[in-house]
TIMI-2910 file (N, C-alpha, C, CB; in pm, 1 decimal, decimal comma, always signed):
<rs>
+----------+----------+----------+----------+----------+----------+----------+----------+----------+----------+----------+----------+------+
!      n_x !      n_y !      n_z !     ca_x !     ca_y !     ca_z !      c_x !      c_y !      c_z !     cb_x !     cb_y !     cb_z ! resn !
+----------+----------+----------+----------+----------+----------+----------+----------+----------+----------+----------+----------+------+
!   -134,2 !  -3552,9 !  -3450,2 !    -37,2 !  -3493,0 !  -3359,7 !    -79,1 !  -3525,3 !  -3216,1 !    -26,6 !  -3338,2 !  -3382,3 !  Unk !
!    -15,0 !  -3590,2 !  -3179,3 !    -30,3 !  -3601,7 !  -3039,1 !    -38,9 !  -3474,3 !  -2899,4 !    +79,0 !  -3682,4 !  -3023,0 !  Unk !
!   -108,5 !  -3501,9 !  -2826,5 !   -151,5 !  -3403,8 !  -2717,0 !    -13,5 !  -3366,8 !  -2654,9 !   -262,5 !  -3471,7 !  -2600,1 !  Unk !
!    +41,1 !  -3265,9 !  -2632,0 !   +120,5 !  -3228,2 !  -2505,9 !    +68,6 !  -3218,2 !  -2344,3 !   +165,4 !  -3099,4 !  -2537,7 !  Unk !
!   +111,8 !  -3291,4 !  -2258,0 !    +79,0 !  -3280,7 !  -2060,4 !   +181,8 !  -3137,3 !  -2052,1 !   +169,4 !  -3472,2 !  -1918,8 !  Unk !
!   +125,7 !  -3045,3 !  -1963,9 !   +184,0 !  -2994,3 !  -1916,7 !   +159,0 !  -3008,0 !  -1726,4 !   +170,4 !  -2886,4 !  -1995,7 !  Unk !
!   +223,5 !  -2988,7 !  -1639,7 !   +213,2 !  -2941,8 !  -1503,7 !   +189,9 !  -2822,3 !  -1498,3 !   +313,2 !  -2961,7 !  -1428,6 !  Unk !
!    +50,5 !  -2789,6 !  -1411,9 !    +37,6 !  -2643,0 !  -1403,8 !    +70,3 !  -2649,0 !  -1213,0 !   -150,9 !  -2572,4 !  -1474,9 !  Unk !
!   +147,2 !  -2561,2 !  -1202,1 !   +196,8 !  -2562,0 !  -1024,3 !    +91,7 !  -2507,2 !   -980,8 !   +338,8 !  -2470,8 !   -962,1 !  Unk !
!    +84,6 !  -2516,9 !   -837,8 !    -38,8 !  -2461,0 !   -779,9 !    -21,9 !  -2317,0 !   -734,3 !    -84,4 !  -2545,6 !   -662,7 !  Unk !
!    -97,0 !  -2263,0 !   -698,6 !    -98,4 !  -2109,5 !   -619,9 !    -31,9 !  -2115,0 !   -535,1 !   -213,6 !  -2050,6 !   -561,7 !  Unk !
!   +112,5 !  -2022,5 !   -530,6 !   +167,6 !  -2028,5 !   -410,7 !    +60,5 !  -1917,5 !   -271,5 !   +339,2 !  -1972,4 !   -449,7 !  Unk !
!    +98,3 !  -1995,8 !   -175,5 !     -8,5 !  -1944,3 !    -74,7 !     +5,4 !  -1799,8 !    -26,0 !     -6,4 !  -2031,7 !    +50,3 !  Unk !
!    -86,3 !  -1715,3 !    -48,5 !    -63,7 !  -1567,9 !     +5,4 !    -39,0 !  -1577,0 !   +156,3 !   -196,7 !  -1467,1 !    -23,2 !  Unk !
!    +56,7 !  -1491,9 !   +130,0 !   +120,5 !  -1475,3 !   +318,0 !     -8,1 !  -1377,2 !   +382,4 !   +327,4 !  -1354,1 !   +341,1 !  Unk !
!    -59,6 !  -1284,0 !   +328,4 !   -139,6 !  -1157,4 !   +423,3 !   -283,1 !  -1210,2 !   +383,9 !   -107,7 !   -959,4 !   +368,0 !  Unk !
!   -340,3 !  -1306,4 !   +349,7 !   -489,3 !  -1354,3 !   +364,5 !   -515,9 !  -1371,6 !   +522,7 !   -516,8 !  -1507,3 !   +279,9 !  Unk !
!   -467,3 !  -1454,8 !   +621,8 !   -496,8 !  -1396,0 !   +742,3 !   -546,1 !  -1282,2 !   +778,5 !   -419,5 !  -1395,7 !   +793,8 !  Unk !
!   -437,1 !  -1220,1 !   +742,2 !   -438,5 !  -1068,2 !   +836,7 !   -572,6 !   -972,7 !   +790,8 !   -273,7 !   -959,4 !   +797,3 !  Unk !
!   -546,2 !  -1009,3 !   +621,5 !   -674,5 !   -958,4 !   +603,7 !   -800,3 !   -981,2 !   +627,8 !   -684,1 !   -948,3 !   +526,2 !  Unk !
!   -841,2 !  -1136,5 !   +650,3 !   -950,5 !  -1182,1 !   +668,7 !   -993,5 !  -1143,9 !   +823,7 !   -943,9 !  -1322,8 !   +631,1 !  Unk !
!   -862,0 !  -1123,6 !   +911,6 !   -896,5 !  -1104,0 !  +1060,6 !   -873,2 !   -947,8 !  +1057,8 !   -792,7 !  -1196,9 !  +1180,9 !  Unk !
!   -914,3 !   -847,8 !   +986,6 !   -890,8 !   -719,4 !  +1016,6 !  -1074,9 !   -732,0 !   +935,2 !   -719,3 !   -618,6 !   +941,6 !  Unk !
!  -1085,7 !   -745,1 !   +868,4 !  -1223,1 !   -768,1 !   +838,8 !  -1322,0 !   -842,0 !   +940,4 !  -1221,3 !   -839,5 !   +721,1 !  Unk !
!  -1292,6 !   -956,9 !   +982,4 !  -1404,3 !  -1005,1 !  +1100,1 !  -1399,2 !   -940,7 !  +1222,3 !  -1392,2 !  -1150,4 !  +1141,3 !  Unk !
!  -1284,4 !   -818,5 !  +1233,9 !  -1278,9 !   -717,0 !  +1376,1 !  -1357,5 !   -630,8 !  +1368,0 !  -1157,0 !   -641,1 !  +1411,9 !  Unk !
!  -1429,6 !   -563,6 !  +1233,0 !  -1475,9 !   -472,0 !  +1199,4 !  -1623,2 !   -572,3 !  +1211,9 !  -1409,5 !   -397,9 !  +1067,9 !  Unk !
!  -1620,8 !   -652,2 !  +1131,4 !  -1778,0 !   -751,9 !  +1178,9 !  -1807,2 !   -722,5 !  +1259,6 !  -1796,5 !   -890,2 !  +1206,0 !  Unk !
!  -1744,3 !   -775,7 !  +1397,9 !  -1736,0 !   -791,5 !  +1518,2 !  -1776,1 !   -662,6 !  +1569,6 !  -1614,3 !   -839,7 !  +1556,2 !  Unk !
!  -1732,2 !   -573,3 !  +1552,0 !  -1752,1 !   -451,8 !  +1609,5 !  -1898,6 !   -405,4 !  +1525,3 !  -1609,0 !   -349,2 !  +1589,3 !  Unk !
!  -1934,0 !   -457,2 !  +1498,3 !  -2072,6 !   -366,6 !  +1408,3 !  -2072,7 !   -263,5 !  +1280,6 !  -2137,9 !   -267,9 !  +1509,4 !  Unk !
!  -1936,6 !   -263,2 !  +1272,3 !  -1955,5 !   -139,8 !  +1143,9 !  -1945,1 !   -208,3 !   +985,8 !  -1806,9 !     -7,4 !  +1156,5 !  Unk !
!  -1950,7 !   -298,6 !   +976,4 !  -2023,4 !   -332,6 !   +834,2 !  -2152,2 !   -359,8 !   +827,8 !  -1973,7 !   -441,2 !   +770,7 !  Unk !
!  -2140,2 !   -286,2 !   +687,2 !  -2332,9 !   -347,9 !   +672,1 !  -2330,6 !   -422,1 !   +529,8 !  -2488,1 !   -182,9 !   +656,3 !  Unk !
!  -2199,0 !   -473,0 !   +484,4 !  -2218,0 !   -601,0 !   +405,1 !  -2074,1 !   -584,7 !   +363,4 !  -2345,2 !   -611,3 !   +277,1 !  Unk !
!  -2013,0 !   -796,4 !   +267,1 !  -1943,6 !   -810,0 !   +240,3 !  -1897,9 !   -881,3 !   +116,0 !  -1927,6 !   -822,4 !   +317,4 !  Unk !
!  -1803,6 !   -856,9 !    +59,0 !  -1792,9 !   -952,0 !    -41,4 !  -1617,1 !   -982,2 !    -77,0 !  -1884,0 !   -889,1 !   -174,8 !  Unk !
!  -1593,3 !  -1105,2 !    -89,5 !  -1504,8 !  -1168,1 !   -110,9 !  -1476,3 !  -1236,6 !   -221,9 !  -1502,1 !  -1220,4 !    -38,3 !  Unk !
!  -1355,1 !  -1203,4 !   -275,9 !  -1353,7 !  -1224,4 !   -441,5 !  -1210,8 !  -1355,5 !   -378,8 !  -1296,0 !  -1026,9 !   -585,8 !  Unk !
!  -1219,7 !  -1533,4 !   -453,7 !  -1075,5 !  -1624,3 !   -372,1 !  -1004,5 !  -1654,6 !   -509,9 !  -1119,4 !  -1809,2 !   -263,4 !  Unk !
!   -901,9 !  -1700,2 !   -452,8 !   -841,3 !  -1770,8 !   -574,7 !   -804,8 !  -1924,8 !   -473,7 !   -675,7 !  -1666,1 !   -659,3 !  Unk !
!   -817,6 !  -2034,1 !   -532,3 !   -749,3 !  -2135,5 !   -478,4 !   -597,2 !  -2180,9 !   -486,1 !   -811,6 !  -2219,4 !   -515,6 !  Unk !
!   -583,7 !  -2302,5 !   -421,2 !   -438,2 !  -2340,8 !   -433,7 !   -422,1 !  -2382,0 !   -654,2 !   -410,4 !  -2526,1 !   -290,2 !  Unk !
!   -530,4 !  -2416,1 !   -668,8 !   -534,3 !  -2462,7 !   -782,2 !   -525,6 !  -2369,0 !   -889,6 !   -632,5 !  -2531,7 !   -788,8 !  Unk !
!   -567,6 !  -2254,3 !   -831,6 !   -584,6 !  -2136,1 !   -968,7 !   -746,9 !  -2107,3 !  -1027,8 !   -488,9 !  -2208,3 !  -1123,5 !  Unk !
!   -831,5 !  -2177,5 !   -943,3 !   -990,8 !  -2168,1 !   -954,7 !  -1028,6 !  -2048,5 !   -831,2 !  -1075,6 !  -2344,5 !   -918,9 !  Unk !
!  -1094,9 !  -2002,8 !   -907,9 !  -1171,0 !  -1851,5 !   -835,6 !  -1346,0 !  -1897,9 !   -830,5 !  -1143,6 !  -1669,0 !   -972,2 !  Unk !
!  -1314,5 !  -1812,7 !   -731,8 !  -1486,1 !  -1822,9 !   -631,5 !  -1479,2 !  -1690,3 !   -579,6 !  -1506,7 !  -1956,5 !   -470,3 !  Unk !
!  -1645,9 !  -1700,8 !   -521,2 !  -1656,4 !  -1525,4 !   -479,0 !  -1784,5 !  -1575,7 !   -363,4 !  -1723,6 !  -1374,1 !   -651,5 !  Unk !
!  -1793,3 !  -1470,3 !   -226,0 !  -1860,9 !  -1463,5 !   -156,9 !  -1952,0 !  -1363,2 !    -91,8 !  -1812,2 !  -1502,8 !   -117,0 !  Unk !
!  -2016,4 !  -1388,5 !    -77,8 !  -2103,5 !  -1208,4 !    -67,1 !  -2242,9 !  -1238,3 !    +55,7 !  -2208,4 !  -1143,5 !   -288,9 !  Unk !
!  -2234,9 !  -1134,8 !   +129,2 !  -2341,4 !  -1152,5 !   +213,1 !  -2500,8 !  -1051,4 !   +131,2 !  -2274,7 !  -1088,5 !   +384,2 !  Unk !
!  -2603,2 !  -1070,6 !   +192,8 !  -2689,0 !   -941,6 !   +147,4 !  -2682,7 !   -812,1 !   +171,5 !  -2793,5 !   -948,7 !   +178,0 !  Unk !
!  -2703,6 !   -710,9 !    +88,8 !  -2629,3 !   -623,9 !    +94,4 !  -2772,3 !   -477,0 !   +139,6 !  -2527,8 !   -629,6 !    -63,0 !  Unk !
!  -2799,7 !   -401,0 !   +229,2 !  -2851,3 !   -331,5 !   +242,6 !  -2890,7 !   -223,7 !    +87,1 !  -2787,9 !   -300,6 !   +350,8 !  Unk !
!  -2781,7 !   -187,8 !    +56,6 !  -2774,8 !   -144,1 !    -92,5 !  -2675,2 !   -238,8 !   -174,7 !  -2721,5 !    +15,3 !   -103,6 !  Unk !
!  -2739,0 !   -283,3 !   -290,6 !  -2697,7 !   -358,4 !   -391,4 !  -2564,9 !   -254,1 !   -464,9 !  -2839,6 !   -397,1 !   -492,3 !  Unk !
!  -2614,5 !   -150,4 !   -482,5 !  -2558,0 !    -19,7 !   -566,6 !  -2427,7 !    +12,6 !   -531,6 !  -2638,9 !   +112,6 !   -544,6 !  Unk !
!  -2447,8 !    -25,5 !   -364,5 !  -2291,4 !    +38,2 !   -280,4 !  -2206,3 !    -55,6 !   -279,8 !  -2294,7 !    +83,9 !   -115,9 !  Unk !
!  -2251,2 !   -180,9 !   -269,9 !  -2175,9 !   -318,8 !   -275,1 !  -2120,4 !   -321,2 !   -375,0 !  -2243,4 !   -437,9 !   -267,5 !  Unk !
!  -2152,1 !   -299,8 !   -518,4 !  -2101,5 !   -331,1 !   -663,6 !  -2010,9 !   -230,1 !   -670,3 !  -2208,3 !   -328,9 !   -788,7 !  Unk !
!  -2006,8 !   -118,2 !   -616,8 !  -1961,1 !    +41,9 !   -636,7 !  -1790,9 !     -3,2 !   -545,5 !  -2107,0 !   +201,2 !   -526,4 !  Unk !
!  -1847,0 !    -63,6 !   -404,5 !  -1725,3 !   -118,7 !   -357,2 !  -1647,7 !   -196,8 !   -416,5 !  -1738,7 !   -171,2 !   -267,8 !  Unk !
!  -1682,3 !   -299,4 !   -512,2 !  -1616,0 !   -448,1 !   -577,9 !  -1558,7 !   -352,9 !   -662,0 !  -1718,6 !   -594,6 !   -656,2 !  Unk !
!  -1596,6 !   -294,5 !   -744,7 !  -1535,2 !   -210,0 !   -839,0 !  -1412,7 !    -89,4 !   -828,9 !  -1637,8 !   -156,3 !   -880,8 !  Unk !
!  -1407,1 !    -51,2 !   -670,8 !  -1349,8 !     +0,2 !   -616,0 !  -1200,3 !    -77,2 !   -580,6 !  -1433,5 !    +35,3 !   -533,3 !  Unk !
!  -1221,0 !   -224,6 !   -527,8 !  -1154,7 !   -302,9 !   -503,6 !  -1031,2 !   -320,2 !   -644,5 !  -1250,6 !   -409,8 !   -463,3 !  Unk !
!  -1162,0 !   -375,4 !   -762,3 !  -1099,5 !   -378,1 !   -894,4 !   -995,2 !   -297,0 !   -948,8 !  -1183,6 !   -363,2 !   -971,2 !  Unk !
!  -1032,5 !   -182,4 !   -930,5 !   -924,1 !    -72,6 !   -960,1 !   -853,2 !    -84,9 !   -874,4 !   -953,4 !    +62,8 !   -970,1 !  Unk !
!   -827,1 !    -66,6 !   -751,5 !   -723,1 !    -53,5 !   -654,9 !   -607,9 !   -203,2 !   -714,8 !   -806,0 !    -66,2 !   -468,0 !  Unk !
!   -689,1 !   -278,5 !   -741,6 !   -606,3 !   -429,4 !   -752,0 !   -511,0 !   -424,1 !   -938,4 !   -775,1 !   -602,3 !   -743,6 !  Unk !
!   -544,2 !   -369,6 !  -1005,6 !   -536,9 !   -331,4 !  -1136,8 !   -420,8 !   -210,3 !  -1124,9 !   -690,8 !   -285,8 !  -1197,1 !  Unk !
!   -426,6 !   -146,6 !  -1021,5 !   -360,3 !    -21,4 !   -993,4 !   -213,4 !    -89,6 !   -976,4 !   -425,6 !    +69,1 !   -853,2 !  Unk !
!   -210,0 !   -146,2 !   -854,5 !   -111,8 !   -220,4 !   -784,2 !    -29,3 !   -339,6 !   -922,2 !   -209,2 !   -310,9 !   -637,2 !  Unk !
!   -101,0 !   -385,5 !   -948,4 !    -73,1 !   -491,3 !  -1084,1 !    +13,0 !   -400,6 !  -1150,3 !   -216,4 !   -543,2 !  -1193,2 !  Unk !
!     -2,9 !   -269,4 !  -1206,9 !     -6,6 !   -209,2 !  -1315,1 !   +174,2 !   -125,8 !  -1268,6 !   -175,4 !   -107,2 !  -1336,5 !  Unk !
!   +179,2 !    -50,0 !  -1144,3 !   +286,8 !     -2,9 !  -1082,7 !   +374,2 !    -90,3 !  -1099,3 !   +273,9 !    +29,3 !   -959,8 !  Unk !
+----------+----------+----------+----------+----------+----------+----------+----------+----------+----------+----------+----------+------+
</rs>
């Protein structure tokens, strides 16, 4: 049996990644984080993740997980 090609389309581009990424480097900027982490998706549909060091490991994971649900929440509505 021969293979089927399919086209997989790419990620259409999120409109509010800006805004978010620059409401986050204002808060950098200003001093009130004490760590970060960034979960991407590409144009392609490949995911990557970014993370600075984290004063507490515990609070960082506690946040991602926080994120998780909130994102699962929204999905789910």
């Amino acid at each position: 049996m021969p293979a089927e090609l399919h086209v997989i389309p790419c990620e259409p581009r999120g409109d509010d990644i800006r805004r978010a990424l620059l409401d986050i480097l204002v808060l950098a900027r200003r001093g009130e984080l004490s760590s970060v982490a960034i979960a991407y998706v590409d144009r392609d549909g490949c995911t990557g993740c970014a993370y600075s060091e984290a004063p507490s490991r515990a609070t960082q994971v506690g946040s991602v997980e926080a994120m998780k649900h909130r994102l699962l929440q929204v999905w789910l509505d």
